[in-house]
N, C-alpha and C positions, 0 to 999 in steps of 0.2 A: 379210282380216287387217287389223288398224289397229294404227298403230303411231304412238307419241306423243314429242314430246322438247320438253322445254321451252324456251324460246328465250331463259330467265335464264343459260343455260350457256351462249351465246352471248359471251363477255365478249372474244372477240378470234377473228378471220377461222378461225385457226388451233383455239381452241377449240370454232366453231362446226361448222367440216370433222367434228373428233373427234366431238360427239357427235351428228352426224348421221349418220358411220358406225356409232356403237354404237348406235342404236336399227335401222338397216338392214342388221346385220350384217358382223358382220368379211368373209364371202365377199363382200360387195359394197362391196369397197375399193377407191376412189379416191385419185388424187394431190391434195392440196389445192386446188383447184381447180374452179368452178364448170364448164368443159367439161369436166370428169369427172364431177363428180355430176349433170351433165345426163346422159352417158352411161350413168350407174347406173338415172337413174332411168327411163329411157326401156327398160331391159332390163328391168325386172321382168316376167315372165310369171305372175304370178298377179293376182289380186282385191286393191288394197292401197290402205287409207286413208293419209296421212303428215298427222298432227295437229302444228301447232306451238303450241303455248300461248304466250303472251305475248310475241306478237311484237312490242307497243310495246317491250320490252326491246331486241330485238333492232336496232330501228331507231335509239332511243336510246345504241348501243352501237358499232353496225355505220355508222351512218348510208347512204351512199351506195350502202355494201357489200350492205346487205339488202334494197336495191332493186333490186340488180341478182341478188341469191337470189331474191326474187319472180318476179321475172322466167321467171327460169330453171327455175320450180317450174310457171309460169303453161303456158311451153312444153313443160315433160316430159307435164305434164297432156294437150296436146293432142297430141304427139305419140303417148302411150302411151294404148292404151283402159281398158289395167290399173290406171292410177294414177287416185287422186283424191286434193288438196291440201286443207287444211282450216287457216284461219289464223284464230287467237283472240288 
């Protein structure tokens, strides 16, 4: 499965949370918070792309914030066999 969210919707910590839960599904709701959405994403048990598109937005927006999302997407990655990260 591949699933995409554009990271222009990222315009604040709080709107980033939101639509990284709606493209990963409301069943896999997290507290805002990146050791939550590490815990989501390291739960997936299927096959799953997570495309971000235009993550200069995101770092332009987020600053410090989306590097420490990278981060946290670098290690779901390895933690999870299921997951593959894709940053545009």
């Amino acid at each position: 499965m591949t699933l995409s969210v554009n990271a222009n919707e990222f315009v604040s910590k709080h709107e980033m949370h939101a639509a990284l839960r709606a493209v990963l599904g409301e069943e896999n709701y997290w507290g805002s918070n990146l050791d939550a959405l590490h815990d989501c994403l390291t739960s997936i048990g299927e096959p799953t792309t997570l495309v971000i598109t235009n993550w200069a937005s995101a770092v332009s927006r987020l600053g410090d914030y989306a590097n420490r999302l990278w981060h946290v997407l670098d290690d779901s990655v390895e933690e999870n066999p299921n997951l593959n990260v894709v940053i545009e």
